[in-house]
Structures are given as structure tokens and as C-alpha cells.
C-alpha positions as CSV (number, residue, x, y, z in Angstrom):
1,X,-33.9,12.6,67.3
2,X,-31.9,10.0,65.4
3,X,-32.6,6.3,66.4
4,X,-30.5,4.2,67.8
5,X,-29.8,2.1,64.6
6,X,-29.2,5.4,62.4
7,X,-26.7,6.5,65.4
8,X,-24.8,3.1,65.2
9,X,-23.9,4.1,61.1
10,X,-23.1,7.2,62.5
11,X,-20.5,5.7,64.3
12,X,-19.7,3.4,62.1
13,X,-18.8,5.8,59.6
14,X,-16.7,8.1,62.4
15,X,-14.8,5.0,63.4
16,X,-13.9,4.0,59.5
17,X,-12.7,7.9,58.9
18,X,-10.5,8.0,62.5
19,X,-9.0,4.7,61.2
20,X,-8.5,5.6,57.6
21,X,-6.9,8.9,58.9
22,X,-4.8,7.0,61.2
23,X,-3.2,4.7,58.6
24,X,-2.6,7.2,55.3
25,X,-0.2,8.4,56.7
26,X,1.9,5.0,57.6
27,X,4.7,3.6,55.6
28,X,4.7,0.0,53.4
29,X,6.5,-1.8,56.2
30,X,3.1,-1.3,58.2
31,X,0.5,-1.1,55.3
32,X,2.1,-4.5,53.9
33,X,2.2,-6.3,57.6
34,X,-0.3,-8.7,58.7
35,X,-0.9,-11.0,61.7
36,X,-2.7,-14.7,62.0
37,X,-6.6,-14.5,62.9
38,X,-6.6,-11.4,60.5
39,X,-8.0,-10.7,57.3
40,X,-4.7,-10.4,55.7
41,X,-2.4,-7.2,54.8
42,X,-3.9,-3.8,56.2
43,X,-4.3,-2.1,53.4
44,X,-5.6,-5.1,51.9
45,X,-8.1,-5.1,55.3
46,X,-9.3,-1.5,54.2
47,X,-10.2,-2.2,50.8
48,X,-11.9,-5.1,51.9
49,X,-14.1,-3.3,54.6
50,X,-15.0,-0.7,52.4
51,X,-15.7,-2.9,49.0
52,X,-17.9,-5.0,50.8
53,X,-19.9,-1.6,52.4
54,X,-20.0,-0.6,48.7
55,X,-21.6,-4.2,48.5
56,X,-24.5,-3.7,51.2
57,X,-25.3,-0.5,50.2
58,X,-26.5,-2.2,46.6
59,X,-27.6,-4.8,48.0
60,X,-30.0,-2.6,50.7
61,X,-30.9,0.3,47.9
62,X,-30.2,-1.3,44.6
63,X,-27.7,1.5,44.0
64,X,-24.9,0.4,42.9
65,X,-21.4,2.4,42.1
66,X,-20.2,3.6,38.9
67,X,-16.8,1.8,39.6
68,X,-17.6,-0.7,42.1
69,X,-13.9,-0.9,44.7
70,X,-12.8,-4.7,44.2
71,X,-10.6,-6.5,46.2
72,X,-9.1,-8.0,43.2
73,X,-8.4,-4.4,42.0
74,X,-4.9,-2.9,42.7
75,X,-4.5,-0.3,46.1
76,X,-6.1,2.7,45.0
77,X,-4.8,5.0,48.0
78,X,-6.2,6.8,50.7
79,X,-8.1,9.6,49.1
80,X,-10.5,7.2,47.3
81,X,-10.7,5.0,50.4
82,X,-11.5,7.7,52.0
83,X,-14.1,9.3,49.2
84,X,-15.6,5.5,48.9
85,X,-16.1,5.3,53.0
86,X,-17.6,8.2,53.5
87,X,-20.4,7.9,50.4
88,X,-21.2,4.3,51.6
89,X,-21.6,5.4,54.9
90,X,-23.6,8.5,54.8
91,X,-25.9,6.0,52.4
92,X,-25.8,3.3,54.8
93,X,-27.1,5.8,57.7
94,X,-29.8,7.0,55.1
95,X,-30.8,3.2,54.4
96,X,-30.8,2.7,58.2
97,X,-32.8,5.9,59.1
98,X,-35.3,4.4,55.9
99,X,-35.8,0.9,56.2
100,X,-38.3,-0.4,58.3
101,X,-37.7,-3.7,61.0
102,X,-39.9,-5.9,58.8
103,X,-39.0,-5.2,55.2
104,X,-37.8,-8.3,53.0
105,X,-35.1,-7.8,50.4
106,X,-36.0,-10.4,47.5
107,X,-33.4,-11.2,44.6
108,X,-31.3,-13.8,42.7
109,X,-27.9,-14.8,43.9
110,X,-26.4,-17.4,41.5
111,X,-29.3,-18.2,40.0
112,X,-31.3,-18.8,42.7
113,X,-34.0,-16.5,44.3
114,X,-33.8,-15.4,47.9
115,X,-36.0,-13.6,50.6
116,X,-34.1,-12.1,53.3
117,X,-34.6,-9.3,56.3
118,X,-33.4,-6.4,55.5
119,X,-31.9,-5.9,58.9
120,X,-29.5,-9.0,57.7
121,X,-27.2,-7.3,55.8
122,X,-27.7,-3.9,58.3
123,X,-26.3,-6.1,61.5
124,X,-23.7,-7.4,59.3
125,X,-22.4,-4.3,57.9
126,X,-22.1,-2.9,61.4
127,X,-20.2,-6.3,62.3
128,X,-17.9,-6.7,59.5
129,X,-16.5,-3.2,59.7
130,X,-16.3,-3.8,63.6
131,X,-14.3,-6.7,63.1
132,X,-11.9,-5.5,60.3
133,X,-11.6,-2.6,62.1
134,X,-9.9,-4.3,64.8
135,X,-8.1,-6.6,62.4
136,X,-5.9,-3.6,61.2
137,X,-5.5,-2.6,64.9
138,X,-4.5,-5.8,66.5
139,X,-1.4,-5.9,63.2
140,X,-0.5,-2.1,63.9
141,X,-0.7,-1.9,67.5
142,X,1.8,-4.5,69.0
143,X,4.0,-2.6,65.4
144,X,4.0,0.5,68.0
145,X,1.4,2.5,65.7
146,X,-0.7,4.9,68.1
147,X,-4.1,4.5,66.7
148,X,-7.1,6.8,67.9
149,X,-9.8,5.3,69.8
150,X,-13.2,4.5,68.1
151,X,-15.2,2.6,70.3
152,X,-18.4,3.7,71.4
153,X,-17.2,6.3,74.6
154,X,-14.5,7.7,72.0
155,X,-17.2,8.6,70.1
156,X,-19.2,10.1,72.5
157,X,-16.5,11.8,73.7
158,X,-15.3,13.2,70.2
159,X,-18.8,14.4,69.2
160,X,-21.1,15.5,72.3
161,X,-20.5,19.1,73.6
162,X,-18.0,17.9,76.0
163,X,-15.8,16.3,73.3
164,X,-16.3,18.9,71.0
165,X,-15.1,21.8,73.0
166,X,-12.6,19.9,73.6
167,X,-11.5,19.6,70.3
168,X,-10.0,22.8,68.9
């Protein structure tokens, strides 16, 4: 049986996959657009979300990519978006399945040494892709783009037994 925390990355890592699907397959006009109270362009959104995961991941297991995704970095297209989200997911539902309520990450960050909870960064990985996540669908969705839904009942839907005979 999973826990509750392990099935919130779970989720988090179905929700980032629907929505990657859902915009690889869109045109400049949308991937360029933006809207105020957002992060910025969408496909500048994704690379965000999924740099930063990179980012908690190392930060949670000291593992740290070969080729770290950077913002500053040109687009780099779906298929590595897509590659990049899944590994730092499935890692981020093994550090959440791991890492127990108490543990202190310790480290340097600009010269200066820190102590933190390691369910800092955990919370605010599940937030920041929750909230990027809706960045790209409050630009594409008043654009006319049918996006799936990825909330928590679409994912129960999509992967109990009910939702997955269903599915086809």
C-alpha cells in the first residue's frame, strides 16, 4: 500500500505527462502565448516546471543530472521534456516513498550553510508543478485548447478499475 505522500508524486507525475501530451502537439501561436499572473510563455512554463523538479530531485538525493535542463537553455522539444518529467518524477516518488517526516537536508547555498526539513522541498515540488500546471492552462484554455483534466478525481478516474476499463 503506497502512502498517501508517495501517491501525491504519483499524481504529480500523471498530471505533468496528460499535460505534456496535451501541448506537443500545439502550434507556436499557442506555445509562444502567455497571460498576466503567469510564469511567462508555455513552453517557457514547461521547461521551467520540469528544470526546477530536476532541481529537487538533487537537492532531496544529491543526484544530480548529466545535463541539468536550464531555463536559460534553448526549447529542447517534447520528447526530452517528456524523457526529463518522467525520470524526475519516478525519482521524486522514490524519494517520497524513502524519506522519513523528520530528516534534515544540511548544505551550502551561496556560501552559507543551511539545515532544512526535507519535506520542504517535497511540499514545494508538489506546489510548484501544481501551480505551473495551471499557469499553461489558464493561457491555453480561454485560446480554445481542450486540455485533459488532471486534478485529483481525473486521476482517480483515469487509473482505478473503473477508469481503466474505461480506457481502451
Amino acid at each position: 500500500m503506497a502512502t498517501a505522500l508517495v501517491e501525491l508524486y504519483r499524481h504529480n507525475l500523471w498530471a505533468n505527462l496528460r499535460l505534456l501530451d496535451s501541448c506537443a502537439g500545439l502550434g507556436d501561436e499557442h506555445l509562444d502565448a502567455s497571460a498576466p499572473g503567469t510564469y511567462g510563455r508555455v513552453r517557457d512554463t514547461l521547461v521551467h516546471l520540469f528544470a526546477a523538479e530536476e532541481r529537487y530531485v538533487a537537492l532531496l538525493s544529491d543526484q544530480r543530472p548529466e545535463r541539468p535542463l536550464s531555463e536559460r537553455d534553448p526549447f529542447p522539444g517534447f520528447e526530452e521534456l517528456r524523457e526529463r518529467a518522467r525520470r524526475s518524477g519516478e525519482a521524486l516518488i522514490e524519494i517520497a516513498g524513502r524519506t522519513p517526516a523528520d530528516q534534515v537536508l544540511r548544505g551550502t547555498w551561496r556560501d552559507e550553510p543551511y539545515a532544512m526539513p526535507a519535506t520542504v522541498p517535497l511540499v514545494q515540488a508538489i506546489n510548484h508543478a501544481t501551480e505551473h500546471r495551471a499557469h499553461v492552462m489558464t493561457i491555453l484554455t480561454p485560446r480554445g485548447v481542450e486540455l485533459p483534466d488532471i486534478d485529483g478525481w481525473g486521476y482517480e478516474e483515469a487509473t482505478s478499475d473503473r477508469g481503466a476499463e474505461g480506457e481502451g
